[in-house]
N, CA, C and O of each residue as an XYZ file, in Angstrom:
456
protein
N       3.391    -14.291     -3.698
C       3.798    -15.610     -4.135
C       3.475    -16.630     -3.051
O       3.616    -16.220     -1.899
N       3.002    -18.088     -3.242
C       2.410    -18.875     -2.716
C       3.866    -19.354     -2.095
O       4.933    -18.993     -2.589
N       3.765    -20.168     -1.008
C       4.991    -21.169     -0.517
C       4.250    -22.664     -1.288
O       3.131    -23.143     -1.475
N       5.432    -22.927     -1.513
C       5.018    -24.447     -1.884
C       5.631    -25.871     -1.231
O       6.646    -26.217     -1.835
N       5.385    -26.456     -0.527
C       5.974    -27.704      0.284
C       6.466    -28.428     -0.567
O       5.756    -28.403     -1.572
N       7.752    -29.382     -0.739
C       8.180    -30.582     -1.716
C       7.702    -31.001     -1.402
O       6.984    -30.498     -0.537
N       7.584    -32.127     -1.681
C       6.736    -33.735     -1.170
C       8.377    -34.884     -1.895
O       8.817    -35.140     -3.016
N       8.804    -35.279     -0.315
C       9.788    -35.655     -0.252
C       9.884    -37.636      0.103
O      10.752    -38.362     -0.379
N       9.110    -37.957      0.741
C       8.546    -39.214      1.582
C       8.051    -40.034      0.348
O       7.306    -39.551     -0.505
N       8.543    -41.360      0.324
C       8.095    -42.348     -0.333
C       6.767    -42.771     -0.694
O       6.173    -42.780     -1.772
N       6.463    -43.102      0.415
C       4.994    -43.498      0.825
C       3.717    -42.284      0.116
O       2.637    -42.426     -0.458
N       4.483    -41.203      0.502
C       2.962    -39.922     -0.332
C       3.514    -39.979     -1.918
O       2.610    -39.527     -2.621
N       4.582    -40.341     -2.676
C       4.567    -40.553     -3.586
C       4.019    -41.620     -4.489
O       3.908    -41.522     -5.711
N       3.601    -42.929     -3.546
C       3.043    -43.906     -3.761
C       1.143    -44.333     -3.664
O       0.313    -45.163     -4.035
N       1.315    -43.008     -2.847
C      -0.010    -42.681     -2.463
C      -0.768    -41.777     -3.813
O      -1.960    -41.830     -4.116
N       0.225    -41.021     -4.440
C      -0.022    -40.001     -5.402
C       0.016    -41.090     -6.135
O      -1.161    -40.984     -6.478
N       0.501    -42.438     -6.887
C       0.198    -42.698     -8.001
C      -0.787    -43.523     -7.539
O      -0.674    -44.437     -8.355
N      -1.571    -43.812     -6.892
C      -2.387    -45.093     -6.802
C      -3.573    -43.977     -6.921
O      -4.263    -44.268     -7.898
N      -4.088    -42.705     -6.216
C      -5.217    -41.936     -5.752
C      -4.954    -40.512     -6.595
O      -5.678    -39.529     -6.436
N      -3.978    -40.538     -7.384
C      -3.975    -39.262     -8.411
C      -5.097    -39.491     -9.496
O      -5.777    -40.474     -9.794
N      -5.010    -37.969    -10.054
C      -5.700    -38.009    -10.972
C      -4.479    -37.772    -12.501
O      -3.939    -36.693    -12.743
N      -4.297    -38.943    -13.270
C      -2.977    -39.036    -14.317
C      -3.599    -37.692    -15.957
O      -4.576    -37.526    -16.688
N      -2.304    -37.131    -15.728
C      -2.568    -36.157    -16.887
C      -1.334    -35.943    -17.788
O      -0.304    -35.578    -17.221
N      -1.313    -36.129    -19.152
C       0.300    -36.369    -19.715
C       0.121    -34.936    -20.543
O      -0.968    -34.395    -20.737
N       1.250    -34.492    -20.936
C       1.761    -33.611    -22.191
C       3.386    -34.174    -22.821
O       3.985    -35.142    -22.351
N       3.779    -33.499    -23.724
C       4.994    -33.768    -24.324
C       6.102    -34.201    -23.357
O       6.709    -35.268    -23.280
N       6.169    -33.382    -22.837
C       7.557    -33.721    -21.913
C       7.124    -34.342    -20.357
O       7.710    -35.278    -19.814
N       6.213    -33.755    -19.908
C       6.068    -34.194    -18.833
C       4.707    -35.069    -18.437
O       3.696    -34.617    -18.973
N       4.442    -36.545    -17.378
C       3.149    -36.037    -16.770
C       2.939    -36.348    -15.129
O       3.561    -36.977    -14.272
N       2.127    -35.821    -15.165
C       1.478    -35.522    -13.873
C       0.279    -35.882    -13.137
O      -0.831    -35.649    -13.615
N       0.439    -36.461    -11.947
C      -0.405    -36.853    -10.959
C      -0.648    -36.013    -10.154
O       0.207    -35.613     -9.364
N      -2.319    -35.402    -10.194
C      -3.549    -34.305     -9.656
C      -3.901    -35.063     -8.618
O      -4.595    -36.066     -8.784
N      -3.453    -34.665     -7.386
C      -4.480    -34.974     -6.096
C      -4.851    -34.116     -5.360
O      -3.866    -33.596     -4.836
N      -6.063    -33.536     -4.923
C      -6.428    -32.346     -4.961
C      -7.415    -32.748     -3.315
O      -8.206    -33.646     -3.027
N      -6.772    -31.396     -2.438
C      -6.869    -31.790     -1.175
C      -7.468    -30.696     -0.567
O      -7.403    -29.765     -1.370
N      -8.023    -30.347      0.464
C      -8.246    -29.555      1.475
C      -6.982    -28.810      1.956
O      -6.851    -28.520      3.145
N      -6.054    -28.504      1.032
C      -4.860    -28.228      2.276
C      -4.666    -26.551      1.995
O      -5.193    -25.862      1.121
N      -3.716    -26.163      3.061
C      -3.730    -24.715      3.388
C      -2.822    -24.226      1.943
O      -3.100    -23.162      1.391
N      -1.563    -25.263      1.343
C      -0.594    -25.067      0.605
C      -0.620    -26.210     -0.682
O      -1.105    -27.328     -0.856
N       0.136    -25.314     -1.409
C       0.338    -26.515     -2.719
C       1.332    -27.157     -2.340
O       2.153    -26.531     -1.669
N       1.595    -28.597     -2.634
C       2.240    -29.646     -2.697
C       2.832    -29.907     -3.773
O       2.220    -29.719     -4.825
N       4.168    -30.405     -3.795
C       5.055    -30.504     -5.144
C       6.100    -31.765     -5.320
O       7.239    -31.624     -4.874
N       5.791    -32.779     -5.852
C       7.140    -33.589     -6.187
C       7.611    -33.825     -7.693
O       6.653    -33.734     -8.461
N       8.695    -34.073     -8.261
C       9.241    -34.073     -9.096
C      10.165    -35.155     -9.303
O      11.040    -35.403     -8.474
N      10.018    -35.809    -10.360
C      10.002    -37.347    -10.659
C      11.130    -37.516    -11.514
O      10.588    -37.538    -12.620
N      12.410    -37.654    -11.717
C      12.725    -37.862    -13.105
C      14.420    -39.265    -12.726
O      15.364    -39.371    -11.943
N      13.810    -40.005    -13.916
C      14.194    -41.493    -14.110
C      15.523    -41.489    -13.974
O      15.959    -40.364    -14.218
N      16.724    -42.592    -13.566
C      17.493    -42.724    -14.153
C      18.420    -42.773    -15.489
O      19.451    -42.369    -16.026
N      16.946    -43.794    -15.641
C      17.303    -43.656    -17.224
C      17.333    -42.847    -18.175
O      17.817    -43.227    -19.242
N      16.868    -41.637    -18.051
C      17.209    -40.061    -18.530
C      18.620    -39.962    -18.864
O      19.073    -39.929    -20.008
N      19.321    -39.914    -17.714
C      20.766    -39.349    -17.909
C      21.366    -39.822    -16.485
O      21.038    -40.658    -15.644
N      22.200    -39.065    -16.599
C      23.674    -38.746    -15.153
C      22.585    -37.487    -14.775
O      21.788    -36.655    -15.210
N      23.410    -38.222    -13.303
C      22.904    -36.758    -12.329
C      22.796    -35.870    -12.759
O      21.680    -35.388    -12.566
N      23.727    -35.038    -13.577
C      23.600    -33.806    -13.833
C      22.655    -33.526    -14.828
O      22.096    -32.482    -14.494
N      22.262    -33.886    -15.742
C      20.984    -33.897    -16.867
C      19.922    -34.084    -15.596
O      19.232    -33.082    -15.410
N      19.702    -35.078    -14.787
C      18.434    -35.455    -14.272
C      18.331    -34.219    -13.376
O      17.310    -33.541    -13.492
N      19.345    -33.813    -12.420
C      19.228    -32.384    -11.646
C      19.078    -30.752    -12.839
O      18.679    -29.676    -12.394
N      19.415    -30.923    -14.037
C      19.400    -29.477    -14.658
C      18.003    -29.928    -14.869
O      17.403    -29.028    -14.282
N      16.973    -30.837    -15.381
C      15.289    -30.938    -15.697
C      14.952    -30.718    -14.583
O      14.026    -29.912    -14.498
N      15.499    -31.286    -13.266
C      14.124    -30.916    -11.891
C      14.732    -29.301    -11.484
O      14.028    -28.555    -10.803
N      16.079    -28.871    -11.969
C      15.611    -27.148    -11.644
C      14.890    -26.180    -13.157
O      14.511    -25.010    -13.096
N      14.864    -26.971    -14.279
C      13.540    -25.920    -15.108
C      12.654    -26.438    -14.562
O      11.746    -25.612    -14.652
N      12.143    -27.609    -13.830
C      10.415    -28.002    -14.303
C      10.609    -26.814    -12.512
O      10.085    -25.702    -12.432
N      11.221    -27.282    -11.661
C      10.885    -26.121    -10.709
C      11.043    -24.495    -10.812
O      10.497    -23.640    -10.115
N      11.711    -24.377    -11.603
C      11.871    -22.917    -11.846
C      10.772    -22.219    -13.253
O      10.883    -21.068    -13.674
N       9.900    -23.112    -13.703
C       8.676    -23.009    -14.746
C       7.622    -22.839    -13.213
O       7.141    -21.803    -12.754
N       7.512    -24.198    -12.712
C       6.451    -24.270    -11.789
C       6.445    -22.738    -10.779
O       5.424    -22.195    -10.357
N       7.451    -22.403    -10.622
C       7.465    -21.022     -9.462
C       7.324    -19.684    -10.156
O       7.368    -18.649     -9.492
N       7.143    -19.667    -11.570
C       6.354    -18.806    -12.672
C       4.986    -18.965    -12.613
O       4.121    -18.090    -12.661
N       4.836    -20.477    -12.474
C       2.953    -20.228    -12.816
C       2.292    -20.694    -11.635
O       1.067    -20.809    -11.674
N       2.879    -20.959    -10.659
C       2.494    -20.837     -9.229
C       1.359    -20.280     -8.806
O       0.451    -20.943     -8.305
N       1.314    -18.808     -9.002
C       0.510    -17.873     -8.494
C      -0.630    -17.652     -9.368
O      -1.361    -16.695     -9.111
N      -0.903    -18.446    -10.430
C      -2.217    -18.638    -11.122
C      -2.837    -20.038    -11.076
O      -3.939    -20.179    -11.606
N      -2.213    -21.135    -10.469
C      -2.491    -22.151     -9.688
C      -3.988    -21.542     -8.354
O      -3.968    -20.602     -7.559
N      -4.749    -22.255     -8.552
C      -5.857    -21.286     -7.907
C      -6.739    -22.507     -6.980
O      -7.603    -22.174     -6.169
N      -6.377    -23.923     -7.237
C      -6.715    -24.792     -6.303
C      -5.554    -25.597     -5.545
O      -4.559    -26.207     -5.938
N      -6.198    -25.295     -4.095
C      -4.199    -25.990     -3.608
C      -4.690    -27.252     -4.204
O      -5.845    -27.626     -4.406
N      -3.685    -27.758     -4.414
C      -3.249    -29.383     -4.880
C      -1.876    -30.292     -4.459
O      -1.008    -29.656     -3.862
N      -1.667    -31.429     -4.668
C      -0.563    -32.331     -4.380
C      -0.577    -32.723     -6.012
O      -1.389    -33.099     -6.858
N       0.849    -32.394     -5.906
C       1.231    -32.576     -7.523
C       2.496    -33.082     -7.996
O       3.527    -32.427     -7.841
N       2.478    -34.613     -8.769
C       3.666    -34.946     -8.819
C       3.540    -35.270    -10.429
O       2.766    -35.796    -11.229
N       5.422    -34.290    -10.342
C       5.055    -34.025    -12.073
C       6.845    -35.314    -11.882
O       7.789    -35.578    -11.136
N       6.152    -35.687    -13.306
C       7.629    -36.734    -13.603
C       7.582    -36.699    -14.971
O       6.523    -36.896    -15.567
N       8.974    -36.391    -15.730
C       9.522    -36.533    -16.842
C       9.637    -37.819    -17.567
O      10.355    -38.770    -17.260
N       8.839    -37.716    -18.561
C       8.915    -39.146    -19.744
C      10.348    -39.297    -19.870
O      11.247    -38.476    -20.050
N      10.328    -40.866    -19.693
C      11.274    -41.202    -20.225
C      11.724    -41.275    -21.381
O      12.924    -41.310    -21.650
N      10.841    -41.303    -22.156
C      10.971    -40.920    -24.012
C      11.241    -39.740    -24.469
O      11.430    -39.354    -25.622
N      11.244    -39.361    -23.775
C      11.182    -37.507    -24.685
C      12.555    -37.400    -24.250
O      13.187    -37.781    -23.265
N      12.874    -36.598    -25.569
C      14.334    -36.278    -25.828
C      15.001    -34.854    -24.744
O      14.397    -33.812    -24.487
N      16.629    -35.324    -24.193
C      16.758    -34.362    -23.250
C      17.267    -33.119    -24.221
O      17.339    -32.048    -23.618
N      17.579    -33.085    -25.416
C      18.052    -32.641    -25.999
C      17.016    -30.744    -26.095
O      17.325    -29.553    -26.133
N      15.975    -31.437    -26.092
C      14.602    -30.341    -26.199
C      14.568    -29.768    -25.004
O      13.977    -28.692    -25.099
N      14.873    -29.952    -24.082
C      13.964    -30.194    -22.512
C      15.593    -28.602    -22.391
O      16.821    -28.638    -22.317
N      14.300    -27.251    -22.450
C      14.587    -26.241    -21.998
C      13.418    -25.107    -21.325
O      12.399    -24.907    -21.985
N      13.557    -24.570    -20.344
C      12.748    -23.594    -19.588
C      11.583    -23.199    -20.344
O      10.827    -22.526    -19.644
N      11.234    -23.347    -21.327
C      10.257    -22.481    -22.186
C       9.528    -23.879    -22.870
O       8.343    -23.847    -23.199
N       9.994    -24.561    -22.968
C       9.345    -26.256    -23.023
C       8.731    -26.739    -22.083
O       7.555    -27.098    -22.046
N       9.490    -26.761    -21.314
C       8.901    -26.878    -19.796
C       8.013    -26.135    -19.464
O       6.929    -26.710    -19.559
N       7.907    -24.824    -19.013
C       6.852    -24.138    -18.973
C       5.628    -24.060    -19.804
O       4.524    -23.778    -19.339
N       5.923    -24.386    -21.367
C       4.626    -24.494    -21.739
C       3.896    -25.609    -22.070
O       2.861    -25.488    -22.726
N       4.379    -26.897    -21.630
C       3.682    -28.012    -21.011
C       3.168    -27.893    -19.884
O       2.119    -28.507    -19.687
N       3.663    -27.186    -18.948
C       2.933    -27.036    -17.446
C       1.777    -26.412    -17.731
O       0.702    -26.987    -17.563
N       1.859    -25.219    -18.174
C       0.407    -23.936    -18.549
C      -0.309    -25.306    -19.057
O      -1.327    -25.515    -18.397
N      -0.045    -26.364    -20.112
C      -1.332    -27.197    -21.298
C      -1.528    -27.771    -20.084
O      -2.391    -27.137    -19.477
N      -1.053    -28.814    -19.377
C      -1.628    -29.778    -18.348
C      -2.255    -29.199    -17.382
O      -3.188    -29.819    -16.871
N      -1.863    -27.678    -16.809
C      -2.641    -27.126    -15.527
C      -4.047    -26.848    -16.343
O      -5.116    -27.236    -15.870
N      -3.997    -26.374    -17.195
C      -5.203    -26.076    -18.041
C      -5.984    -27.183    -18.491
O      -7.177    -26.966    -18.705
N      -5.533    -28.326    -18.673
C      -6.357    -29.797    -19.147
C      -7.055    -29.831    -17.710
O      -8.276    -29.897    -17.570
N      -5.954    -29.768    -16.448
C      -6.957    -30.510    -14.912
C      -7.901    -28.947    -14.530
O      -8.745    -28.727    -13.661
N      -7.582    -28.468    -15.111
C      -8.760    -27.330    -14.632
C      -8.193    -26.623    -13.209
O      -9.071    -26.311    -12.405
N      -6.887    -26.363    -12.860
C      -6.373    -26.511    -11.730
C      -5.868    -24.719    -11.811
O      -5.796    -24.062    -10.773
N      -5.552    -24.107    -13.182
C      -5.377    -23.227    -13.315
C      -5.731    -21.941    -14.144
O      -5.760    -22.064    -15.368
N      -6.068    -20.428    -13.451
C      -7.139    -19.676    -14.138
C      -6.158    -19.137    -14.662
O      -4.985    -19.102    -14.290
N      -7.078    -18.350    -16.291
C      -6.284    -17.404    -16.864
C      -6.041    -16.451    -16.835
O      -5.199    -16.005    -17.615
């Protein structure tokens, strides 16, 4: 299993939306910036306007606990910041949703083999 760094700092999140590459699915999308680096890079985005803490913290532990499933078929390191639509209903938004929006979008950027 790969280690994966958060990406915690303002500034590289700002950097990711200006120099990403933008990729959407149902629930989630995601900014591809794709680097020379030794490790994958990871931030996770999700609005206020979603919910209360606790809704906005139970989505960033499925989209991280999907992402540390398909991790290890991730096959180009990358900097990757995935953020939750604000439109999409929290009502849906379970581990197996999550995960299989990640597999469609890693598969749209070409970022992940089968």
């Amino acid at each position: 299993m790969k280690k994966t760094e958060i990406i915690k700092k303002n500034y590289e999140f700002k950097y990711f939306f200006k120099k990403g590459t933008y990729i959407s699915g149902n629930f989630l999308e995601i900014f591809i910036f794709q680097k020379e680096n030794v490790k994958n890079r990871i931030g996770i985005v999700v609005s206020k306007k979603v919910g209360k803490s606790v809704v906005r913290n139970k989505i960033k532990r499925y989209v991280r606990a999907a992402y540390t499933d398909i991790e290890e078929y991730v096959d180009k390191p990358s900097n990757i910041l995935i953020i939750w639509k604000k439109k999409s209903s929290v009502e849906n938004a379970n581990y197996y949703n999550i995960k299989e929006d990640l597999i469609n979008i890693f598969n749209k950027a070409g970022i992940m083999n089968k």
